[in-house]
N, C-alpha and C positions, 0 to 999 in steps of 0.2 A: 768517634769522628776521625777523619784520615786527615792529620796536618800537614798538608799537600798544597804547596803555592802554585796554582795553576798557570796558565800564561794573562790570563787574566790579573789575578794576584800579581804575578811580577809587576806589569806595566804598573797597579796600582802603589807597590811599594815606591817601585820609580820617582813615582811621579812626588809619592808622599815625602820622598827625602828631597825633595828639589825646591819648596815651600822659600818665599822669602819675607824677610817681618813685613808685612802691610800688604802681602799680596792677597789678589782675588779670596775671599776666603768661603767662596764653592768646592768641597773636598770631592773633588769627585775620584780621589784614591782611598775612601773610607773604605775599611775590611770588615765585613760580617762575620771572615772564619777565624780562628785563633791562631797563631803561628807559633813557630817553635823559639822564634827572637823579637822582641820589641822593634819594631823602627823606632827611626831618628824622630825629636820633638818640631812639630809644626813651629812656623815661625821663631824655631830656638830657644823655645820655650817661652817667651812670650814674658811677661812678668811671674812663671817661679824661678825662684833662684837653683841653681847646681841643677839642670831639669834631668840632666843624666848619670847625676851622682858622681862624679867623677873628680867632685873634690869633697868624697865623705859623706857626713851627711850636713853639710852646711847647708842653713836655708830649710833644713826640711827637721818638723817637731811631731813629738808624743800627742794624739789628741785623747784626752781622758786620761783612763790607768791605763792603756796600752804600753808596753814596750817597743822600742824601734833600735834596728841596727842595721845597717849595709850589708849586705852579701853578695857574691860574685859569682858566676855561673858562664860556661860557657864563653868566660872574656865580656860578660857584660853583668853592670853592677847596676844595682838595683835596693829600693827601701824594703823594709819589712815591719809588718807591725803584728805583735806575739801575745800572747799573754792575756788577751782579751776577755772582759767581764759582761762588757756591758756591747750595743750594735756599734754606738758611737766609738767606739775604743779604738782609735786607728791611727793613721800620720797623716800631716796635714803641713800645711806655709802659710804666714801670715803674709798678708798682701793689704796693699790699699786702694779701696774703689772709688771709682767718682761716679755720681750718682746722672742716670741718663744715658751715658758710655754702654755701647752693647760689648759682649764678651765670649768671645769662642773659647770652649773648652774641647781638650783632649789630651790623649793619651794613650796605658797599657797596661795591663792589671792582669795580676794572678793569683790563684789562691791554692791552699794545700786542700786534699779533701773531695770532698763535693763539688757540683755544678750549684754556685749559689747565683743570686742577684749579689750585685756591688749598688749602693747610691754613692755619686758627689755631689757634695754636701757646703754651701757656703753656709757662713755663719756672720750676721754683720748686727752692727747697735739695733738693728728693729727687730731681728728675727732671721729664720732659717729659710734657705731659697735652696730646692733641689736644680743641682745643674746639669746633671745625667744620671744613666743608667747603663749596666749592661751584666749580664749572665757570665761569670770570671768563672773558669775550669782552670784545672792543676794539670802541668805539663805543659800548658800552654798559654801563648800571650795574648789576652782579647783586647779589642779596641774601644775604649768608650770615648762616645762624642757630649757636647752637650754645650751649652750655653744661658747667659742671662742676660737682661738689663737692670742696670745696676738701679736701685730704689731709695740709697740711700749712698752718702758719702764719708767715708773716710773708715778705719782699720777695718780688716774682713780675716776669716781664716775659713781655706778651704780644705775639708776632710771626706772620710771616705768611710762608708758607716754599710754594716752586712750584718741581719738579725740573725745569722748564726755564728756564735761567737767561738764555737771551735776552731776556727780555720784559721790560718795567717792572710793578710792581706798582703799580698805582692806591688808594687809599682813603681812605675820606670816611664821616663819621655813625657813627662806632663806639662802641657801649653795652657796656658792662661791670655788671650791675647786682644785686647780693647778696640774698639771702633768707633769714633764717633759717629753720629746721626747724618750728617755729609759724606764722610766714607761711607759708611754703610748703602745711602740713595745712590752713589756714586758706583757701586759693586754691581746693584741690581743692575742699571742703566747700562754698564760693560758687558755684562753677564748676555743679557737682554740682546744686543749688539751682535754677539759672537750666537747664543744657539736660537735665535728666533729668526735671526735675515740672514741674508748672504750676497755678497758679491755676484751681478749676473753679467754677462756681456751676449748684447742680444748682435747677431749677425744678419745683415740683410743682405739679399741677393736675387739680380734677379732671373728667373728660369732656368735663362739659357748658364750663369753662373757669374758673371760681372756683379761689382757688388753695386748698391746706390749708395752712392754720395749723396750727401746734404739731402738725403731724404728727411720730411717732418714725420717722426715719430711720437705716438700718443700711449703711455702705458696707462690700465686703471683696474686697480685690483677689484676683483669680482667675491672673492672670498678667500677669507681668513686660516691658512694652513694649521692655525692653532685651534684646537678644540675650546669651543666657550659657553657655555650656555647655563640654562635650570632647570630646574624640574618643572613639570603641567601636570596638571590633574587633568579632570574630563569636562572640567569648564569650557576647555577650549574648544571644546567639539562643535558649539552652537553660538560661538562668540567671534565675530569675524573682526572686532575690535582687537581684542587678544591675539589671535591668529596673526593679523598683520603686525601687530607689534613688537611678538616677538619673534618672528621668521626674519623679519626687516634687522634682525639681531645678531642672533645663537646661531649655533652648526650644532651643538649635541644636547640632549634632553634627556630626564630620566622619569619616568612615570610615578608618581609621589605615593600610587595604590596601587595603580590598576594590572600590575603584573603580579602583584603577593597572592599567596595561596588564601588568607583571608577573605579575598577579596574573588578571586578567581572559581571556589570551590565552598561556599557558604553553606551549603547541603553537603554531607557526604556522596559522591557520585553524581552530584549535578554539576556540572564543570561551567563555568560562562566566562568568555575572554571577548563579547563584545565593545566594552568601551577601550580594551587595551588593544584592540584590532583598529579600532576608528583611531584612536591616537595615533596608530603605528602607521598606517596612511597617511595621516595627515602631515607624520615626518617627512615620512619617503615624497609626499607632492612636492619637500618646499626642502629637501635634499638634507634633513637636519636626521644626525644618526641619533642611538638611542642604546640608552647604555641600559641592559636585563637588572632588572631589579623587582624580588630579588628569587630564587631557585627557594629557600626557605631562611626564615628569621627563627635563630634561637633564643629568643627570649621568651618565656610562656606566656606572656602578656597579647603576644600578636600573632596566634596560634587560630585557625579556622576553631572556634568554640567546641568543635564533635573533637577534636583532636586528644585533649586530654584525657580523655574516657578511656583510648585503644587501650589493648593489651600492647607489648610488646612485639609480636607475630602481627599484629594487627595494624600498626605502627607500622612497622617497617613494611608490609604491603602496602600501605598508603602511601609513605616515602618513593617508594620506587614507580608505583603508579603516577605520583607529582611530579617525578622527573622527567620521565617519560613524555609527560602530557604537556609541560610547560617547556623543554627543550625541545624537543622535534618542532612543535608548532613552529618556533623564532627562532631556529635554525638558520644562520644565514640571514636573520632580518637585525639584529643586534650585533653592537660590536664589542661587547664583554659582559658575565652575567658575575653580581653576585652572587657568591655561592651560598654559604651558609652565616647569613648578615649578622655579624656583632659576637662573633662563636668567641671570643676572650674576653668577652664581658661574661655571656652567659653559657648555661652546659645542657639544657632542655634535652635537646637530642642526644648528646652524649650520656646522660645518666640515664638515658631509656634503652639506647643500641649501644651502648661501646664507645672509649676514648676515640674511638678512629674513626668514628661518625663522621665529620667534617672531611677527613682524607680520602674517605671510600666514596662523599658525596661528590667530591673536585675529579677521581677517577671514571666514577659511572656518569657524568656530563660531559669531559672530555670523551668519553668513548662516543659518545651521541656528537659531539659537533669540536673534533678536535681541533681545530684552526681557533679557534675561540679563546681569550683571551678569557680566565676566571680570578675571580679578586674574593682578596680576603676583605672584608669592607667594616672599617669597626673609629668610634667615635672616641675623641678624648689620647689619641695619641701623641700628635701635637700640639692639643688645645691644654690641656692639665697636667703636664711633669708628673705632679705629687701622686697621678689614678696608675698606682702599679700593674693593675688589672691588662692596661693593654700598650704599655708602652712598646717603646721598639726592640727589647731586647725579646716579650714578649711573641710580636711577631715574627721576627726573625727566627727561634723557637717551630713557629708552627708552619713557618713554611719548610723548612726543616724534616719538619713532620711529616706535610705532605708530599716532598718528592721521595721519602723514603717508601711512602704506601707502596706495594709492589705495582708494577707498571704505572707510574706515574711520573716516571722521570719527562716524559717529552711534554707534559703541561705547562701550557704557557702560563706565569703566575704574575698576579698582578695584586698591586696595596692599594685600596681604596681608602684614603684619610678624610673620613667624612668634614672635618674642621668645623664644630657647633662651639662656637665662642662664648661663656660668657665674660669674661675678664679682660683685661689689658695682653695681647698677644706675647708672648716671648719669640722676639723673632730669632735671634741665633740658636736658641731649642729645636726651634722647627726645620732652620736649616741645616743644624748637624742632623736632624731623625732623619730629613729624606735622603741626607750623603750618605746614613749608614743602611737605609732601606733600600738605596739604587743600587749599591755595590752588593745585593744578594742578586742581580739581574732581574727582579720583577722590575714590571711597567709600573709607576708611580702618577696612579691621579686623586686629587681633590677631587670628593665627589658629593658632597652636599653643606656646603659651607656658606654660613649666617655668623652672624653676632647678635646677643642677646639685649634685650631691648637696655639702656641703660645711656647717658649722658653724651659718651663718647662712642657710640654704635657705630654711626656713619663713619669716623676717621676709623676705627678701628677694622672693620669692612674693607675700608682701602686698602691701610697695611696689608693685612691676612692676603689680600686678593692680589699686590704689586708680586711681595713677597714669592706668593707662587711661583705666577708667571714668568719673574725672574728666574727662579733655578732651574737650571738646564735640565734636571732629570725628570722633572712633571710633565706628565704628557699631554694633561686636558685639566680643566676645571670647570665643578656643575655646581651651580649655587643652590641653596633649598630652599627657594623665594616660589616660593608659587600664589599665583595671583587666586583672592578667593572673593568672589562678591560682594561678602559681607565684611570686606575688609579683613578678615581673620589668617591671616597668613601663620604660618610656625610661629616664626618669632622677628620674620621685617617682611616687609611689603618694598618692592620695586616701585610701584605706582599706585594708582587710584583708582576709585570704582570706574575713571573718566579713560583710562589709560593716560591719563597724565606722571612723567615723574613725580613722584618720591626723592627726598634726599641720596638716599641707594640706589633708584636707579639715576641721578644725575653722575653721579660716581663711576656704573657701569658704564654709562656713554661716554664720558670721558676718556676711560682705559681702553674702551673700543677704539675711539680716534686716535691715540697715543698707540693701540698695539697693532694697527695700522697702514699698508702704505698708503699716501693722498696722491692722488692723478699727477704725474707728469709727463710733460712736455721737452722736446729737444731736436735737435738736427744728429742725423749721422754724418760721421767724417767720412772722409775721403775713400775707406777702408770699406765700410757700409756699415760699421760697428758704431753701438751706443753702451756705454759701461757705468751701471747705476748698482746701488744696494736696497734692497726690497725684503720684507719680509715674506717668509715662506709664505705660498697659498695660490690662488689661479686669478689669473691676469688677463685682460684684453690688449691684443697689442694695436694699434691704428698705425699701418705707413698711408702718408702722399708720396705718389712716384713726382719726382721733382720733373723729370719730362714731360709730363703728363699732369699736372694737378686737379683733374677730376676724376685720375684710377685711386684709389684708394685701397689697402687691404687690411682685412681684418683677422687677427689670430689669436686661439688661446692658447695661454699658455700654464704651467707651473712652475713654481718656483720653489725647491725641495731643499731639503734640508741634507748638509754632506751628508756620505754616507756613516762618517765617524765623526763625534762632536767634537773631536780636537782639530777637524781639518777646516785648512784657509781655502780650498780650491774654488775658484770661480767656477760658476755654473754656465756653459754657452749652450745659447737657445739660437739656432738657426732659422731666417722667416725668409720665403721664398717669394715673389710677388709678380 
């Protein structure tokens, strides 16, 4: 790997040394590459003491039989933990939590040796809470994110635990830094503020170019610039109850079957894409996009049944023949395709073609439909810390992997986080994963996200779903609620056999009116200008010519998002009448 700070990297270090105790704590300077020096600790470390070693090693202890002692390099000092027996064996701070309080971690870590996995690790009176992850190489400084909420109160020690215990663990800049549940609502809510709306200043004028004064002006958003929706199955084809319910909704959907090879190809060479045809119509009548799902699933569970039989050669003719047949078709009708759904859980196609399975299949799609946004789409990387299988040091790894495939550098790549909850969310987990999954440049969306049936489902659905929509780098959210007759949904139902809410979907309607703008009304000044903040999305605008009070005009408009999410620039929309 080339430890190379790009201009990208710079701004991000920038921005990462600029941090102040309590602020916004959306990192949107988080670094996926390793570098050749540690940045400065977030919030100045936050509650560990000496975060930068710079008086020794006070504050920082031996966990296990590990050994620890300071070292200096390069003019920058740093722990080390030596001698190691056992995974746990590492250096660690004793701290004290309060229970409730959310907690951002981070930091920078190196090791001698190998490319290993790192865990941090609290340790408190009930038990072990993973707080991150990341892949630490020798030579270089990698950044790991992470976080918790605290479950229990009073002394904690947080350590750093790597099951190969040849290596030394390196670390340097470690932040530990609390939030209450008010701050935290309070983050979203800013967050929310700055990348969902913007400042517009609409201009009237009329023809000839005089502006109108005190004209009555009527805005009413028409649609929501943010992607929101869930998945359908083929219920809806014949169900005009459905139909209108959820069109009167969502902007993006994803088909819960009827695009899988499964489902598509039941016979060998008998192809049928009729219900995923009628579905994809029924999008495009009622303007709702639709995300490909999926090119092929690696798990051998949901494998067309002839599948497993092939040889090899046989295999791989089938493979290319499925691409072929399911890309061209939805070409241009989709706006990003799963590629190969859940490939860091499972390896089906890789142990039959080659590790590079997954990378040659993201190659030979984009050659068929390059403008196409492809996602790696895989469950449980937000939702479970403890599933090493597909955390985000994980991913970060495989995309890695696929811009290295030869010619596959110009693929747009995108993280699809499915979010299937069962548990109590970890929200500062979730939002250090997507600061360190946005700063690899994919497109970051939620793409099938429930909670598992259990006491607190509905509040927890909220959270998961605010959470999102808050961080600036998620680009859409698809919930896996799909309505089924028999009442049998995944694992929550939106409504009822009547299309009546559901406690989940009273929840969605909620966050619809909340994400947002409601009708207004106002006069233009003098100037012909009216200056309001709107959520991105497309607008009706209504003048009365104050002259005239029964010309009236009407215009559409949009309302975009900067072209850079750190920018304040007002947006003018000029209306001619």
């Amino acid at each position: 790997m080339a430890h190379i700070i790009g201009p990208f990297l710079l701004l991000c270090v920038i921005l990462f040394t600029g941090f102040e105790v309590k602020a916004l704590p959306y990192d949107y300077s988080a670094i996926s590459e390793c570098l050749q020096q540690p940045q400065k600790p977030q919030y100045n470390g936050g509650l560990i003491t000496n975060p930068e070693l710079n008086n020794g090693l006070e504050g920082w202890t031996a966990f296990g039989n590990a050994k620890i002692e300071q070292r200096e390099s390069l003019g920058n000092k740093y722990v080390v933990a030596y001698n190691r027996t056992q995974p746990s064996d590492s250096v660690s701070q004793k701290i004290n939590v309060q229970k409730g309080l959310h907690y951002t971690l981070s930091g920078w870590i190196q090791v001698t040796g190998s490319n290993i996995l790192v865990k941090a690790t609290l340790k408190t009176n009930i038990g072990y809470t993973l707080a991150g992850t990341t892949y630490a190489e020798s030579n270089c400084w990698s950044m790991f994110k992470g976080g918790f909420t605290a479950d229990t109160s009073g002394p904690a020690e947080l350590y750093f635990e790597s099951n190969d215990t040849s290596v030394e663990i390196w670390i340097d800049s470690v932040s530990l830094q609390p939030f209450t549940e008010q701050e935290w609502n309070s983050h979203q809510v800013e967050s929310i503020e700055k990348a969902r709306k913007r400042n517009v200043l609409l201009k009237v004028a009329y023809k000839q170019g005089s502006p109108v004064g005190n004209g009555a002006i009527s805005i009413k958003q028409k649609r929501s610039g943010f992607p929101f929706g869930s998945a359908i199955n083929r219920n809806i084809l014949n169900n005009t109850a459905y139909q209108n319910w959820f069109s009167s909704r969502f902007t993006v959907t994803t088909f819960e079957n009827e695009m899988k090879w499964y489902s598509n190809e039941v016979v060998q060479g008998q192809e049928n894409y009729a219900d995923a045809d009628s579905m994809l119509q029924f999008a495009k009548q009622h303007n709702i996009s639709v995300r490909g799902h999926c090119v092929f699933w690696d798990d051998p569970k949901f494998h067309p049944s002839w599948v497993s039989s092939l040889s090899p050669d046989q295999l791989k003719s089938a493979v290319q023949k499925r691409i072929v047949s399911v890309v061209e078709r939805y070409k241009g009708q989709v706006i990003q395709w799963d590629i190969v759904n859940e490939n860091l859980h499972f390896s089906f196609f890789e142990s039959k073609l080659g590790q590079d399975f997954s990378a040659w299949v993201f190659s030979e799609v984009h050659k068929i439909d390059p403008n196409i946004t492809l996602v790696l789409n895989e469950f449980n990387t937000i939702e479970e810390p403890a599933d090493s299988s597909a955390n985000v040091a994980k991913h970060i790894r495989k995309i890695r992997e696929i811009q290295s495939y030869p010619g596959s550098n110009e693929i747009k790549i995108g993280v699809g986080l499915e979010s299937h909850f069962s548990h109590t969310p970890n929200l500062p987990y979730i939002r250090a994963s997507i600061d360190l999954l946005a700063s690899t440049g994919s497109s970051i969306w939620i793409t099938e996200v429930d909670v598992a049936d259990q006491p607190k489902q509905v509040e927890y659905f909220e959270q998961v779903l605010r959470e999102a929509h808050s961080h600036p780098k998620v680009q859409g959210i698809v919930m896996w609620t799909t309505w089924s007759p028999n009442g049998q949904c995944y694992r929550m139902c939106l409504v009822d056999h009547n299309f009546k809410n559901l406690p989940g979907g009273d929840v969605v309607d909620k966050l619809l009116g909340e994400w947002g703008s409601k009708p207004v009304s106002g006069i233009t000044n003098q100037n012909g200008t009216y200056e309001l903040n709107l959520f991105h999305g497309d607008y009706e605008v209504t003048i009365t010519d104050p002259a005239n009070k029964d010309h009236q005009f009407t215009q559409q408009v949009q309302v975009l998002p900067a072209d850079q999410p750190e920018e304040t620039t007002t947006q003018v929309i000029e209306i001619s009448i």
